[in-house]
N, C-alpha and C positions, 0 to 999 in steps of 0.2 A: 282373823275373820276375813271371807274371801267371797269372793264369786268362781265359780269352777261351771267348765262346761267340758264333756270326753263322748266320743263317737265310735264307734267302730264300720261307721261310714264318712271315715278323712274324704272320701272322693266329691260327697254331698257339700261339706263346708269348708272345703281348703279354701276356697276362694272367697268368704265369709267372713275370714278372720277378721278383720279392723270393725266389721260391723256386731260383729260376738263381744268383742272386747269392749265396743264403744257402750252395748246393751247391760254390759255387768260392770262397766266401768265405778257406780257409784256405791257398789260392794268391795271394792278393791281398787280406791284411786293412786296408789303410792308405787304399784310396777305391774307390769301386764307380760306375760309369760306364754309362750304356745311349745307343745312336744310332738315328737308326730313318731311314733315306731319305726327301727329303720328299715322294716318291710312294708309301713304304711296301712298298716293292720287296724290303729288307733292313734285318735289327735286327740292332746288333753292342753286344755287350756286357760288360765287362772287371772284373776285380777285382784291383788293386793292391798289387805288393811294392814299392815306393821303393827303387830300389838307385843307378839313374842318374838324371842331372837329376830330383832332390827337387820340381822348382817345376810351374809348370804348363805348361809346354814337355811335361814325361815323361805330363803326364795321357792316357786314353785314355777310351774309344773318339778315337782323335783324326780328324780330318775338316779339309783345306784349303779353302780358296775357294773352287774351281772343283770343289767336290763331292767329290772321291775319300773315302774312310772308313777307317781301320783298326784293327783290334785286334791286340794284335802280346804274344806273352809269348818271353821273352828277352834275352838282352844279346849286342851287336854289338861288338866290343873295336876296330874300328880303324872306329869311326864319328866321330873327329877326322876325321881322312884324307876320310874317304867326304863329308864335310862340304861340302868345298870346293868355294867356286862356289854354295853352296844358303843358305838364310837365316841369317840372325845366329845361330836360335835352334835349329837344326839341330846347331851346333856345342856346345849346351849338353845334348842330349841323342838318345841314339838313336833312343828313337820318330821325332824330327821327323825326322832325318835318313834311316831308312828309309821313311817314304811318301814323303818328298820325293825320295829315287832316285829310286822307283818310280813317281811319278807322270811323273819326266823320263825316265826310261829306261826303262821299260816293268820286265818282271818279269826280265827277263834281271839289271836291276839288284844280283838275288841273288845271282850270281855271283860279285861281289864280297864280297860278306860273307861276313867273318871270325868267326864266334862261333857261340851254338845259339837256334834261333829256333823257333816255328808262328806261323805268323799269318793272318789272313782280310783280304785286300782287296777294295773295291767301289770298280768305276771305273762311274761312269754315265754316259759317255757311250757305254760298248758294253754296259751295261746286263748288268756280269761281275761276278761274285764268282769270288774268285780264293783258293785257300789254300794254305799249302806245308809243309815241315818242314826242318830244314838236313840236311843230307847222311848224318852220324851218325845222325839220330834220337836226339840227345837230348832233346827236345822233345815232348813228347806233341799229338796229333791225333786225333782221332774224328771219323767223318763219319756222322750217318745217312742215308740216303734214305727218301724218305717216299714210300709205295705212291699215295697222290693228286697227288704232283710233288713239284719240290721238295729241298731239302736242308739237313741241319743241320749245325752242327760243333759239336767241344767240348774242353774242353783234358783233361776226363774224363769217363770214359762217366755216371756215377752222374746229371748233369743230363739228360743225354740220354733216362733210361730217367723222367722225370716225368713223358712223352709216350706213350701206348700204343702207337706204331709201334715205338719203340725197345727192346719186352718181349719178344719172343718168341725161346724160346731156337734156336743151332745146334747141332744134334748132331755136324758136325764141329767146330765150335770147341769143343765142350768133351772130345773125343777128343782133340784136338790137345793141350789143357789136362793129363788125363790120361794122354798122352806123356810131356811134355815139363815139365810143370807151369808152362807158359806159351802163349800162343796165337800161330799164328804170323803174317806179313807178313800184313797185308789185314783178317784174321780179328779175331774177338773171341768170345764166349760167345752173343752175340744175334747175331740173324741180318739183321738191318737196319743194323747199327751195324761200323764198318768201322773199320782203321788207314789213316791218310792216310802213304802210302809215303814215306820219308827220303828226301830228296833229291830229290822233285818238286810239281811244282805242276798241284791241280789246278784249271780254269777252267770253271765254269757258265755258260753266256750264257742268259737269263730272255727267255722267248718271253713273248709276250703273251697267253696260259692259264695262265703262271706255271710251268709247264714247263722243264727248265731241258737246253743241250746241253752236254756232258762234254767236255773236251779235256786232254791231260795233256801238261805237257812237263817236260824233267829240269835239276836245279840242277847247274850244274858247280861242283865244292868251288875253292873260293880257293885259289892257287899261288902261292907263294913264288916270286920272283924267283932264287934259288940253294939251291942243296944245303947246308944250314948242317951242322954236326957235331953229334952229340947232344945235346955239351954246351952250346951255343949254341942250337941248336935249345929244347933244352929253358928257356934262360935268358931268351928271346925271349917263349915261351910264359908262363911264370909271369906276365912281368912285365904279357903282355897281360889275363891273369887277374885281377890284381888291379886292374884295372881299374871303379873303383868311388866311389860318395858317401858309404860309410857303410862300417864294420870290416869286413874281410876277415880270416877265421880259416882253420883249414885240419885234416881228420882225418888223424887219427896212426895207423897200426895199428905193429908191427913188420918189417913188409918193407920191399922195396929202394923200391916206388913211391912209396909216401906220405914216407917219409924222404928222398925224395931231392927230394919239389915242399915240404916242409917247408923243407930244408935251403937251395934257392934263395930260396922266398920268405922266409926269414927274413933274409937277406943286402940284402935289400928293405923291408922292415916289422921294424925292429927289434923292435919291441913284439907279435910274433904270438902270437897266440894258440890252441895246440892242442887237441885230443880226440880220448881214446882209449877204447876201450869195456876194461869190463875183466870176466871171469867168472869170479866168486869160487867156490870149490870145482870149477873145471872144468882141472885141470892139464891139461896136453897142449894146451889150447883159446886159454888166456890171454895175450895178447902184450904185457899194458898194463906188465909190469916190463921189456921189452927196451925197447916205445918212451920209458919215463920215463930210463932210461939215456941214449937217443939225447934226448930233449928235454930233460936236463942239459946234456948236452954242447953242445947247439945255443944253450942259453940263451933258449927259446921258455917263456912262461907255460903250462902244462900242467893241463887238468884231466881226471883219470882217472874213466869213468861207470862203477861197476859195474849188473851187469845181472843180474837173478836168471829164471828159467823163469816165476814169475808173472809180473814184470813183460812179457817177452815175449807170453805170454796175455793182457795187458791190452792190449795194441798190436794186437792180429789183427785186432778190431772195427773200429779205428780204421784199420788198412791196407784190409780190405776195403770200408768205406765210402767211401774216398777212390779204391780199385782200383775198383769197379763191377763186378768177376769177381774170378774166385780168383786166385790166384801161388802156385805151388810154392815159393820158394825163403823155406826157414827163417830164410835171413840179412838179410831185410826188416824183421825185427821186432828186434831187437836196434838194426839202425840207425836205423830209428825212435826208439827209447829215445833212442841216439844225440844227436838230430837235435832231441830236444825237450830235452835239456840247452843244444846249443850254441845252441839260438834264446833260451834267455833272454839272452844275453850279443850275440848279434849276427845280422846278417841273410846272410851269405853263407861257403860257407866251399869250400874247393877239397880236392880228391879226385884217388884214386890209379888213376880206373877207366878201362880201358882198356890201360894198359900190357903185359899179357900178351898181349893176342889183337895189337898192331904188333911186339909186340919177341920173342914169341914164349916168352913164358915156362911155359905151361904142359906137365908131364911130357905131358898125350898128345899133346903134338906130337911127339915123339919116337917112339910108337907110330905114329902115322898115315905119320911117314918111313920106317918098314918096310911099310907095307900095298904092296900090288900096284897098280899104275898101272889095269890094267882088270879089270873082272869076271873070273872064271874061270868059264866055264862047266861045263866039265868034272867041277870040282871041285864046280859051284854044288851039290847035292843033297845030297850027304854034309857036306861043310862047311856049309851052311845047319841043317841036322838037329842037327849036333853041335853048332851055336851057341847054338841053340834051349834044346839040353838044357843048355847053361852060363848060359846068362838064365834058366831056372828054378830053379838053386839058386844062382848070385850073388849075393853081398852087394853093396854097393854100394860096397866097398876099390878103390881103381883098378887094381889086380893083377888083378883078378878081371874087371872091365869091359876090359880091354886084349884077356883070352882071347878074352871074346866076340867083340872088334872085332876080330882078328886070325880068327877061322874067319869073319868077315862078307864077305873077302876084297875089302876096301877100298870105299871111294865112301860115299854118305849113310848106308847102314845103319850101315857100320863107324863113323863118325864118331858118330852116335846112341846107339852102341854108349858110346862113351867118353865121351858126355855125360850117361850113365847113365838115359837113355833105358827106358819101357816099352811102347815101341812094339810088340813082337811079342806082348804079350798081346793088343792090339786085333788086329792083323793076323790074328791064328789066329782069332778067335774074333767080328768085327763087319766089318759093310761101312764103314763108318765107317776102321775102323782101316785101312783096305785104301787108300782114297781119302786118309788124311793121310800114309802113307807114299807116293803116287804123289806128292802136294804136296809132300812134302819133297826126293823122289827130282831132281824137274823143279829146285827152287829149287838144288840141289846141281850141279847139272848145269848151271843157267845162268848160276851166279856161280863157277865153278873150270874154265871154258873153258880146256882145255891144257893147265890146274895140275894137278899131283898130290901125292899126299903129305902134306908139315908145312905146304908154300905153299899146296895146293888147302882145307887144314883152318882156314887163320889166315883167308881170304879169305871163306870162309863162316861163322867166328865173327864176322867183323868185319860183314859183310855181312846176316848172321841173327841170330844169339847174342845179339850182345851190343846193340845197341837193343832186343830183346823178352824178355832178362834183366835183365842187370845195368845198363843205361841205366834202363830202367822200374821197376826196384826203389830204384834211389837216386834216382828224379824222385820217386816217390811217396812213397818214407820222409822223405824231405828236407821235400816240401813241402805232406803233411801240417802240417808242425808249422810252416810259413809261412819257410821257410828255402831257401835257394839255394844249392845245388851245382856249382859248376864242374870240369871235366875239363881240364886244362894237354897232360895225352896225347893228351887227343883233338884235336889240333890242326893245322890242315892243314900248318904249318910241322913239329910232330914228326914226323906221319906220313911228311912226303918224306923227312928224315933217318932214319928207322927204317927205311921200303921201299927206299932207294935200290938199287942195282945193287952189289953186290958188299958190301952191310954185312952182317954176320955173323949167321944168324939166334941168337936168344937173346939174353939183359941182363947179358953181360958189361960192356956199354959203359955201359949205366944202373948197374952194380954200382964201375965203375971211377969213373963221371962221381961218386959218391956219397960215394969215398975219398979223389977228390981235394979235395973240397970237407968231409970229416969222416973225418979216417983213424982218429979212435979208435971211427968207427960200429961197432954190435953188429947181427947180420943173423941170421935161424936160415939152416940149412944147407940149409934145401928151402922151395918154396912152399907157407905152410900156409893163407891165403887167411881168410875170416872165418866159423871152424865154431863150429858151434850145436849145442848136447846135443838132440838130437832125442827123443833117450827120457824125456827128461825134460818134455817139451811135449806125452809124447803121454799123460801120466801126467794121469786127472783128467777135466776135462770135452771138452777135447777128443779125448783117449778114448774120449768119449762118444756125438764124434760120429762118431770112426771106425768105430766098431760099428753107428751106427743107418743110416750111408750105405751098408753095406757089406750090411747084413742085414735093412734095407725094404724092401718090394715096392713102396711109393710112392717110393722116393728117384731122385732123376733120374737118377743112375749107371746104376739098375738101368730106368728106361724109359728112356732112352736109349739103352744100350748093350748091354743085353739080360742075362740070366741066366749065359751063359757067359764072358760077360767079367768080371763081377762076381765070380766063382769062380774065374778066372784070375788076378785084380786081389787078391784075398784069397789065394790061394800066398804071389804076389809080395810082398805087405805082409807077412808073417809071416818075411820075410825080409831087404825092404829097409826103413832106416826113411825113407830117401826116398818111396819108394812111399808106406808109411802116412802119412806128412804128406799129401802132395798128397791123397790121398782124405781124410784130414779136414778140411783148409781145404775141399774140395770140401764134402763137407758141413753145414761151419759157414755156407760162404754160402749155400745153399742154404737156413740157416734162418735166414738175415737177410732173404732175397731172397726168401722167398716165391715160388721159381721155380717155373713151371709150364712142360712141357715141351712 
């Protein structure tokens, strides 16, 4: 697990380097690497986690004989396998063994890989830089384009913006931001600086003005040879997880997922080692006394982290300078806390994310199985109206978002609706908002081809959601703090066995695979997922900055999105404390960022 950054403008950032490496340093604190073409054509440059092949087999930027280059952050779990037939030293670790595909089987070679990657290749003989993301998008990518030619990448935006091309903000991406409290496919906060899409590879070929032509082709995910059962499926996956050179540990919350990639890897790793966040004074919140129950019974060493609203506050700084834009979601900063306990004790540890949007666990999937397969036009004008008037005085209870999604009369909006969405303040009130809702409308529409309902809703959380939520909230809380996160769910082997044809949607099978392996487990009786006293974080300074972004005539909210949204956006906030977050982080970065609109 790495930080990578590659340009095909060395001329822009040769002189950068110590401040590149110092921006990605906390992705890769253990060796720092630069390459440069020896025409000068491309500089690729990495900072090192040591997870696989410790030696100098795993060093990077790595480069073969016959020129190729790469920077690669990631781990490949079936790169024994992929080994075969390629150099001694291929087999000692993944770096070698993916350029070494790559260079023999061109970039199709990713097909086969098993695991979460981004990487930047340079083949010089077609005189290509090449980049890609694995299929989930666990993996972070940024690309900027540069108005004189040209292209950069970066494993986070924050290197990217040390270049003046990469400053200037979008007023859709940060409408999108203030939606969603996240930016979506493509997009970012600046307007040059882009997401390199999941699951494709993009290929610049370097004319000779340095110029560079775009071609894009698509990663097919790794396929399992057979339909395994869950529970195999699932037992297959860990063990590919813990694939590693150094302590593999794993977070504990109290639900079915984390207990139950606990409960196999421990059957694995007798010695594993847990964490569990814990919020002291927050009943309703705290699940660290069910999971220390279950990590008795497992006989896993257990360390419970409580977490206070200061501590949280002191992690935002640290999230948004490693985020390079805002993130809505409250539950970053706690697992950050998280994430800087379990790195004093080890460098990797596997996670429970994902399981809901394959196996179908969340309550609104059950609402979306009632919406209506097509628009209703008929109805569209009244039902729209009355929607409206329920997203102005909703809380943010899921009771309450179900209403709204239900008079939205199915498709992107309803589903927005249950993702607690404030898309219709922008809509009513900015052109901005008009154009993220056509972008969202289109993306919903071209990833639920035919689906409808609780299938068309898992397929666009799987598809949208959850690489530009919860994927990028645990890449970045993780590894801040120089620590590695794995996903066991997100695995092309679980996923066949979760999607196949006729398995049930829901986790009764994850709830049963979990009793047969711990029948004295303790479980609560609904998903309560990892909540944050919101009102408690908004107590204080950053209070402070929800008032000054909310009520400045210079704050970018208010030039960007103009007067009436800002007074739309302040209803909604005195109502949701979701809403109020996201407009405060908005404006706490805004005064780290020095953003000019």
């Amino acid at each position: 697990m790495c930080g990578i950054f590659a340009t095909t403008r060395p001329d822009l950032w040769r002189d950068l380097q110590p401040e590149l490496l110092a921006k990605l340093d906390h992705r890769g604190p253990d060796a720092h690497g630069s390459w440069e073409s020896p025409g000068g054509d491309v500089l690729l440059l990495h900072t090192r986690l040591s997870i696989v092949g410790l030696g100098p087999e795993g060093a990077q930027p790595a480069a073969l004989p016959s020129g190729q280059a790469m920077t690669f952050n990631g781990e490949i779990y079936n790169y024994r396998d992929l080994a075969v037939g390629l150099s001694p030293d291929a087999a000692v670790s993944d770096t070698q063994t993916v350029i070494q595909r790559i260079a023999r089987d061109g970039l199709s070679a990713m097909d086969a890989f098993r695991g979460m990657y981004a990487l930047a290749y340079w083949d010089p003989a077609s005189r290509t830089l090449s980049a890609a993301r694995d299929p989930w998008g666990l993996k972070p990518l940024y690309l900027l384009d540069h108005p004189s030619g040209g292209v950069t990448l970066s494993s986070e935006i924050g290197p990217l913006l040390l270049h003046a091309d990469g400053r200037e903000l979008d007023p859709i991406g940060i409408a999108q931001y203030v939606a969603f409290g996240h930016t979506l496919p493509q997009f970012t906060c600046y307007l040059r600086i882009r997401k390199v899409v999941p699951g494709a590879v993009y290929s610049w070929q370097m004319t000779e003005s340095r110029h560079v032509n775009l071609s894009i082709q698509r990663i097919h995910q790794f396929e399992p040879d057979e339909v395994p059962s869950v529970g195999a499926a699932m037992e297959d996956s860990v063990r590919a997880h813990l694939t590693a050179d150094v302590e593999v540990g794993v977070f504990l919350s109290g639900g079915i997922d984390s207990t139950l990639v606990t409960a196999i890897a421990r059957e694995i790793v007798p010695d594993l080692h847990a964490f569990t966040l814990s919020f002291p004074g927050s009943e309703g919140m705290d699940e660290s006394p069910l999971a220390a129950a279950n990590a008795r019974a497992l006989g896993v060493r257990h360390t419970i982290v409580p977490v206070t609203a200061s501590d949280m506050l002191d992690s935002l700084d640290t999230l948004l300078a490693t985020t390079g834009e805002p993130f809505g979601d409250a539950a970053a900063l706690p697992l950050l806390f998280l994430a800087r306990r379990a790195a004093q004790d080890l460098k990797v540890v596997l996670t429970g994310e994902g399981a809901d949007e394959l196996f179908g666990g969340y309550g609104r999937y059950r609402i979306s199985r009632a919406l209506p397969r097509h628009h209703l036009p008929l109805l569209g004008d009244a039902s729209a109206h009355l929607a409206d008037m329920v997203y102005s005085r909703r809380s943010d209870r899921p009771r309450s978002r179900a209403v709204e999604a239900i008079l939205r009369l199915g498709g992107a909006r309803s589903h927005a609706a249950l993702l607690g969405s404030d898309l219709p303040a922008l809509m009513h009130t900015t052109s901005q908002g008009r154009e993220v809702e056509t972008l969202m409308r289109a993306d919903w529409e071209g990833l639920t081809d035919r689906a409808h309902g609780r299938q068309a809703a898992r397929r666009f959380d799987l598809g949208r959601w959850l690489p530009n939520t919860y994927l990028e909230k645990t890449d970045r809380a993780t590894m801040a703090m120089s620590l590695e996160a794995r996903t066991p769910f997100l695995d092309p082997v679980v996923a066949r066995a979760a999607l196949a044809g006729g398995r049930p949607f829901g986790k009764d099978n994850l709830r049963a695979e979990l009793a047969s392996r711990l029948p004295e487990v303790e479980l609560p009786n609904s998903k309560k997922g990892l909540a944050v006293p919101i009102s408690d974080l908004l107590r204080g300074s950053l209070g402070d900055e929800l008032r000054r972004v909310m009520g400045s005539e210079d704050s970018v909210l208010r030039r960007v999105l103009g007067r009436d949204c800002v007074a739309a956006l302040a209803e909604r906030s005195s109502r949701s404390l979701t809403t109020a977050y996201r407009l405060a982080v908005l404006g706490r970065w805004e005064s780290m960022s020095h953003v000019d609109a």
